[in-house]
C-alpha positions as CSV (number, residue, x, y, z in Angstrom):
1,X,83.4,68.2,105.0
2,X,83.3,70.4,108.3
3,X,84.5,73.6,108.0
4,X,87.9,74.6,109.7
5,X,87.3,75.8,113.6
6,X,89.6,78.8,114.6
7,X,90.0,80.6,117.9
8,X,90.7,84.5,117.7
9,X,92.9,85.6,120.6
10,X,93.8,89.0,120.8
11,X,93.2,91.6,123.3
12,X,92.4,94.4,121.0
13,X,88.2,94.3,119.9
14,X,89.2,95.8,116.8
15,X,91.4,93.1,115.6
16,X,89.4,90.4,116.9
17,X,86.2,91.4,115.1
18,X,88.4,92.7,111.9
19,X,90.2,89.2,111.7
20,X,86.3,87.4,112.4
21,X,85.2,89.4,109.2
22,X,88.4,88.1,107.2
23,X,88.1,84.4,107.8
24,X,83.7,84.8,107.2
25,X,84.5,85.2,103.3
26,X,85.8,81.4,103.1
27,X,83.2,78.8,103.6
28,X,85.4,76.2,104.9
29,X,86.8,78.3,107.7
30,X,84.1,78.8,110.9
31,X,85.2,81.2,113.8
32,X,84.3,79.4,116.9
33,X,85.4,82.0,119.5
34,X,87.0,84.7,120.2
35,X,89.3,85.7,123.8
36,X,90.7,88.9,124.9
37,X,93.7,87.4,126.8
38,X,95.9,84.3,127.1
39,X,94.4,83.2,130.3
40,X,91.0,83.3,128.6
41,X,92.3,81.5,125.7
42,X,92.8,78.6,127.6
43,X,89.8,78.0,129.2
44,X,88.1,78.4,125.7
45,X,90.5,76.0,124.1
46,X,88.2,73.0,125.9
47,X,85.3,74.2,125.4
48,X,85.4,75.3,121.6
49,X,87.8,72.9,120.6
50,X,89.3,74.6,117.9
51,X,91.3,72.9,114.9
52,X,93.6,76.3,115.2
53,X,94.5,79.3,117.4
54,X,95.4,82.3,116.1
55,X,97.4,84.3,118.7
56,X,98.5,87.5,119.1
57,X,102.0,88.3,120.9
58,X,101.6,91.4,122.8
59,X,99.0,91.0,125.6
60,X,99.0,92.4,129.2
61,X,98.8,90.0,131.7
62,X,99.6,86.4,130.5
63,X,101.0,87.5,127.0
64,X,101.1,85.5,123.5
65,X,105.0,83.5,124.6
66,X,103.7,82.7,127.9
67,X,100.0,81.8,126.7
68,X,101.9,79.5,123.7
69,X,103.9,77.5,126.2
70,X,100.8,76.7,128.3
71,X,99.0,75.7,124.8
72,X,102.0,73.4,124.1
73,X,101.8,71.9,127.2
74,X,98.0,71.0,126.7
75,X,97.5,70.7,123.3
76,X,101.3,70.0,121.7
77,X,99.6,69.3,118.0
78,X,97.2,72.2,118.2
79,X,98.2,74.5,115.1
80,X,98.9,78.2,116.5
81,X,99.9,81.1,114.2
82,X,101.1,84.1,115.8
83,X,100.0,87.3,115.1
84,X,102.6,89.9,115.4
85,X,103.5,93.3,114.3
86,X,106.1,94.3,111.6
87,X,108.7,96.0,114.1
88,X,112.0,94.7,115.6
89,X,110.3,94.0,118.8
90,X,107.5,91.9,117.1
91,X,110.1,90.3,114.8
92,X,112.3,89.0,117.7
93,X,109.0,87.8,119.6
94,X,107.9,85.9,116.7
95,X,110.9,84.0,116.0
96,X,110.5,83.8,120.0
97,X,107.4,82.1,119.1
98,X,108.4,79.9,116.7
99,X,111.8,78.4,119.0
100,X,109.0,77.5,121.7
101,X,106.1,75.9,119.0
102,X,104.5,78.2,117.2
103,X,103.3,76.7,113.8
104,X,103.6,80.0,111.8
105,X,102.4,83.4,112.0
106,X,101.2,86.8,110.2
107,X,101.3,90.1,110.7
108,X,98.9,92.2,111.6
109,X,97.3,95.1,109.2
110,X,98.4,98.4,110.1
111,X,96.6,100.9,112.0
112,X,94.0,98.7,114.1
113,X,92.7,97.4,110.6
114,X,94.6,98.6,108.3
115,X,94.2,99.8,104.3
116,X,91.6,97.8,102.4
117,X,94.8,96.2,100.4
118,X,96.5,95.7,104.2
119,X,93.5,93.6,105.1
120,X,93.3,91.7,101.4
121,X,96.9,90.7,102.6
122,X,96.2,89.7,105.7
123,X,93.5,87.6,104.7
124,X,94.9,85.6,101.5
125,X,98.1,84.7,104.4
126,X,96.0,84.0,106.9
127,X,94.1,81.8,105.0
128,X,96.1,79.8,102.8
129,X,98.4,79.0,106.1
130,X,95.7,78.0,108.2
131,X,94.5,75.2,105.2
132,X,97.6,74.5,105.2
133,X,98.4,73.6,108.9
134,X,95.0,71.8,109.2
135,X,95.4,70.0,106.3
136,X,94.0,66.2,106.8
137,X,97.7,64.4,105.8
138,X,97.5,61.6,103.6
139,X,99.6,58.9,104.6
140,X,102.9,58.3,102.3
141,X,105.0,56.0,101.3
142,X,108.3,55.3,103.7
143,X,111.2,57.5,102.0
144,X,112.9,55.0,100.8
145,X,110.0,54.1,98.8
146,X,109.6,57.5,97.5
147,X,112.7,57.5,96.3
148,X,113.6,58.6,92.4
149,X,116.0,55.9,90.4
150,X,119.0,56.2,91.6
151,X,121.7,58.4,89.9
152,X,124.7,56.7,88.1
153,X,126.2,59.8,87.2
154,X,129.2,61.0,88.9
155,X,128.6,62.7,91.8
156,X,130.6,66.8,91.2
157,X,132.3,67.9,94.3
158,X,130.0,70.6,96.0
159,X,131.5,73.9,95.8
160,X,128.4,75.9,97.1
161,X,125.4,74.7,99.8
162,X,121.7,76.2,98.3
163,X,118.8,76.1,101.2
164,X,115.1,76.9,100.5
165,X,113.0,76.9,103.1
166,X,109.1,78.4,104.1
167,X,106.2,77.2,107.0
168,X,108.7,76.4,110.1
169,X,111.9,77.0,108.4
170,X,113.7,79.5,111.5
171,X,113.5,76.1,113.6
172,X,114.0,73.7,110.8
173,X,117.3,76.2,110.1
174,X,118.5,76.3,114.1
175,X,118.6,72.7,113.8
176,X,120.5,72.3,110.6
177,X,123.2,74.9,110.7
178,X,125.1,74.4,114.5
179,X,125.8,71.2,112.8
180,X,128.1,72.9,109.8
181,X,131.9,73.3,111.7
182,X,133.7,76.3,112.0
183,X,136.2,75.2,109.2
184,X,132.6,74.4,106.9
185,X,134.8,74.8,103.2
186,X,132.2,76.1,100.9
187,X,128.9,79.2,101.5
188,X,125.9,78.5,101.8
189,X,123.2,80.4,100.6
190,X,119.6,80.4,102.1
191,X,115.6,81.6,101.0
192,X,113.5,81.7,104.2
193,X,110.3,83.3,103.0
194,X,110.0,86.2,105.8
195,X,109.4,89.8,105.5
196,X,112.4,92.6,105.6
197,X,113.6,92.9,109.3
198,X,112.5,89.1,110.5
199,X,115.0,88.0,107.9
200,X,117.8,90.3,109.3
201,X,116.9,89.4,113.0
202,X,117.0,85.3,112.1
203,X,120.5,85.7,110.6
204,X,121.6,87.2,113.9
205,X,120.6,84.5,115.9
206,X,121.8,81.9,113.2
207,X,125.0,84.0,113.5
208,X,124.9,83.4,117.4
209,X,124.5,79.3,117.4
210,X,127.2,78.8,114.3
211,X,130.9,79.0,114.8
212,X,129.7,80.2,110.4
213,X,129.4,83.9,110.1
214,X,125.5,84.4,109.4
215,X,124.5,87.8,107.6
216,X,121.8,88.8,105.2
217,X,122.8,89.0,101.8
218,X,124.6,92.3,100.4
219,X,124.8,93.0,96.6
220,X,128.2,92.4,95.0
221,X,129.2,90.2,98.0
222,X,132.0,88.0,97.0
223,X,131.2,84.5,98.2
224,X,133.9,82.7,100.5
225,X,134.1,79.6,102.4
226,X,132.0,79.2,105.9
227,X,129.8,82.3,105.0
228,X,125.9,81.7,105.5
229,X,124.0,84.4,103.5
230,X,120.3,85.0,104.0
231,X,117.8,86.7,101.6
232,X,116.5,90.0,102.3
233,X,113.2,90.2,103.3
234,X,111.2,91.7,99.4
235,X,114.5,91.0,97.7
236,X,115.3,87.8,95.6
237,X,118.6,86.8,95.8
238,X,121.4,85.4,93.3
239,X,124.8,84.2,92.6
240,X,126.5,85.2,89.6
241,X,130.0,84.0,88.4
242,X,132.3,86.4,87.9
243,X,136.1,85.5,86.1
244,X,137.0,82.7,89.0
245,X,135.1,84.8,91.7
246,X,131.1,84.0,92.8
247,X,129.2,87.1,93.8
248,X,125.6,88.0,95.3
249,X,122.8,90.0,93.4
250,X,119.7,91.0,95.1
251,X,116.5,92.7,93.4
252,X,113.4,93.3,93.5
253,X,112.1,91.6,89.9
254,X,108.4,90.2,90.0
255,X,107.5,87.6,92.9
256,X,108.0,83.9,91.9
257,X,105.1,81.1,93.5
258,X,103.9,84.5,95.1
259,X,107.1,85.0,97.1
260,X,109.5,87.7,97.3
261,X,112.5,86.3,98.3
262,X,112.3,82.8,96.0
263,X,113.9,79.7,96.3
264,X,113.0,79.1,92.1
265,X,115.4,82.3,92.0
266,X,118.3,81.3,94.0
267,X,118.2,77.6,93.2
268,X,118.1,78.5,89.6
269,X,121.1,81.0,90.1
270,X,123.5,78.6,91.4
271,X,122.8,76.2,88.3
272,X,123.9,78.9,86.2
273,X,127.1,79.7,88.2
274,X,128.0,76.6,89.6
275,X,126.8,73.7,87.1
276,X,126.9,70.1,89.0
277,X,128.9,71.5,92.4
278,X,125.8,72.4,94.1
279,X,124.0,70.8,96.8
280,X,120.5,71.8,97.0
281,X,118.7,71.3,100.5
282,X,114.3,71.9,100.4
283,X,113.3,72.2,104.1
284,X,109.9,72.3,105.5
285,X,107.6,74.7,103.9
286,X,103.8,75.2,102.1
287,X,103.7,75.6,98.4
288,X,106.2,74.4,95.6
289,X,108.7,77.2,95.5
290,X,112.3,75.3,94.6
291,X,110.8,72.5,92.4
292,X,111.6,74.3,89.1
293,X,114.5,75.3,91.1
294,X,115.7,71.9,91.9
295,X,114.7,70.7,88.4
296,X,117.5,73.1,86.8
297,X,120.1,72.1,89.6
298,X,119.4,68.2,88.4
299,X,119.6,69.3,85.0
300,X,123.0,70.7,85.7
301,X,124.3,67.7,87.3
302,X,123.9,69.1,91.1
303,X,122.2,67.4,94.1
304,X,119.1,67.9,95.5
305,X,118.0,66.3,99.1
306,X,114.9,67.2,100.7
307,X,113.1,67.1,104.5
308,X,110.8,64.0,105.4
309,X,107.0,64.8,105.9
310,X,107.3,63.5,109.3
311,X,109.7,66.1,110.8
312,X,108.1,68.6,108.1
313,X,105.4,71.7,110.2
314,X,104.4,71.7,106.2
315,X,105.4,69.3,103.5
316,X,104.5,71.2,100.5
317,X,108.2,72.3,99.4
318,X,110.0,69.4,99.9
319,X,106.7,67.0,98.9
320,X,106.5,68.8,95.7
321,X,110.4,68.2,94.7
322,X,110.0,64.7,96.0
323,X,106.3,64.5,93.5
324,X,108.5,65.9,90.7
325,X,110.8,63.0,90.7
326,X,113.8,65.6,91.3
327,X,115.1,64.7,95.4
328,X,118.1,62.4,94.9
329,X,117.4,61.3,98.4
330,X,115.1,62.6,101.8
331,X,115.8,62.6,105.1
332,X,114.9,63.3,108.6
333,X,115.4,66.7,109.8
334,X,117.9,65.3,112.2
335,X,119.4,64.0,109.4
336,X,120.3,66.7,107.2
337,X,122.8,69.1,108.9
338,X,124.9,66.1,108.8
339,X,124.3,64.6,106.1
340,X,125.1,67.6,104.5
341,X,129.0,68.1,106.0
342,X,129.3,64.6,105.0
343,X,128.8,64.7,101.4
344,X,131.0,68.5,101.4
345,X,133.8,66.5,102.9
346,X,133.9,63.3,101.3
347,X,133.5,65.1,97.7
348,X,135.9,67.6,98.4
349,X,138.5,65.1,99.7
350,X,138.2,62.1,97.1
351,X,136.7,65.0,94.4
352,X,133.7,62.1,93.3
353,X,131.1,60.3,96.0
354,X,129.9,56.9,95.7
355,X,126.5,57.8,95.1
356,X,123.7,59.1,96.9
């Protein structure tokens, strides 16, 4: 099997040879190059051909935004992560990044390099997601082939909206949530595995496209209808029922499928508070975080519907549901926002669906 070709764009010589020596300890990874600006990133893209680009945001001259548009252009199925630092400016350039193609990105290790445990970081990320976005996809099955038997339970009306999400989730989530109307009748709750700050920063601009008020979550939050809540960056979130009320916790208990905000946590609270009026949605994402999740939300008598792998950046999250026998249906993410009003409505209004 060849080993993984990456390009190293950065302008800094530091970070370029620091990020070299990270990706040298796997065998299946092979740094082809290396370029010190955007500009010279693109004439090496022919030449190396690279499986991946690793690129970093701030750059004089043609900088990482305008260097990813040209690389778009060019190459629109080349895998770029961005590398970016953990500030506000950074975090508002990378979801930037993301809105105009980035596949996913990382942030840098502090200080030019970083703490040995900053670089261990940086590496284990960098690595997993770049064997993840140059993963060789197997061909599946058409969804409605993948389908689990179909349900002949009742179908609960939906009293609360769960979303888990990872590997191009900010996009997957600009899609989905301008779709919910301003009179939306139930929260929705949300994991997007991101760091403290980029989460803030995302619910912003989720706040700005939605007629939905989009905030990060605050502990002891009552829940009410039409709010979108976001986990905290390092903080897992979860509902709790309390008397006829539904409140938000956050903490900081162990990390779940090595992530610290975790769908497993959330999707797991809402079974608990909410029994079978949940609708669970698994967006795009690498790993299986919300599978055990979804597993207690089925067990409960909720729903669980997942993205396709077609519209899918990564279909690890919602793959792994759809392995597990758990997604009661999947759909394109075109498909989901609404999908999603529709089944809120027509339960609420008739208080049992026809069906998935």
């Amino acid at each position: 099997m060849k080993p993984t070709r990456i390009l190293i764009v950065d302008d800094s010589a530091v970070i370029r040879k620091v990020l070299s020596n990270l990706l040298a300890s796997d065998p299946e990874i092979v740094v082809a190059g290396t370029a010190g600006n955007g500009i010279q990133a693109l004439v090496r893209i022919p030449e190396l051909k690279p499986d991946l680009v690793t690129l970093d945001i701030e750059m004089p001259g043609m900088d990482g935004l305008e260097t990813l548009v040209e690389i778009r252009k060019l190459y629109p199925k080349l895998p770029v992560i961005m590398f970016s630092t953990l500030t506000e400016r950074g975090a508002s350039a990378t979801l930037d990044a993301l809105a105009r193609g980035a596949s996913d990105y990382v942030t840098k290790p502090d200080h030019s390099g970083g703490s040995e445990s900053s670089r261990e970081r940086v590496r284990e990320e960098l690595i997993r997601k770049i064997k993840s976005l140059c993963a060789v996809r197997v061909p599946q099955p058409p969804p409605t082939a993948m389908r689990p038997r179909v349900s002949t339970r009742p179908s609960a009306r939906i009293d609360v909206v769960a979303i888990g999400t990872s590997t191009g989730g900010p996009n997957a989530l600009t899609t989905v949530i301008p779709e919910f109307p301003a009179d939306f009748p139930v929260p929705i709750v949300i994991v997007q595995h991101m760091p403290p700050l980029f989460t803030r920063l995302l619910a912003e601009r989720l706040d700005a496209l939605s007629g939905l008020e989009a905030r990060e979550g605050v502990e002891g939050q009552k829940l009410q209808r039409g709010q979108i809540w976001i986990a905290p960056g390092d903080h897992h979130m979860t509902v709790a029922r309390k008397g006829t009320e539904f409140v938000l916790g956050l903490n900081r208990d162990p990390q779940e499928n090595s992530c610290r905000p975790a769908v497993d946590v959330l999707f797991r609270s809402v079974a608990q508070a909410y029994g079978a009026n949940v609708l669970a949605v698994v967006l795009t994402g690498m790993g299986a975080d919300g599978t055990r999740g979804s597993a207690e939300i089925r067990e409960a008598g909720g729903t669980v519907i997942v993205q396709d792998e077609a519209s899918s950046v990564v279909w690890g999250m919602p793959g792994s549901v759809v392995a597990a026998n758990l997604a009661d249906r999947v759909y394109p993410l075109n498909s989901i926002g609404p999908e999603v009003v529709r089944r809120v409505m027509m339960r609420r209004a008739i208080g049992i669906a026809a069906g998935p």
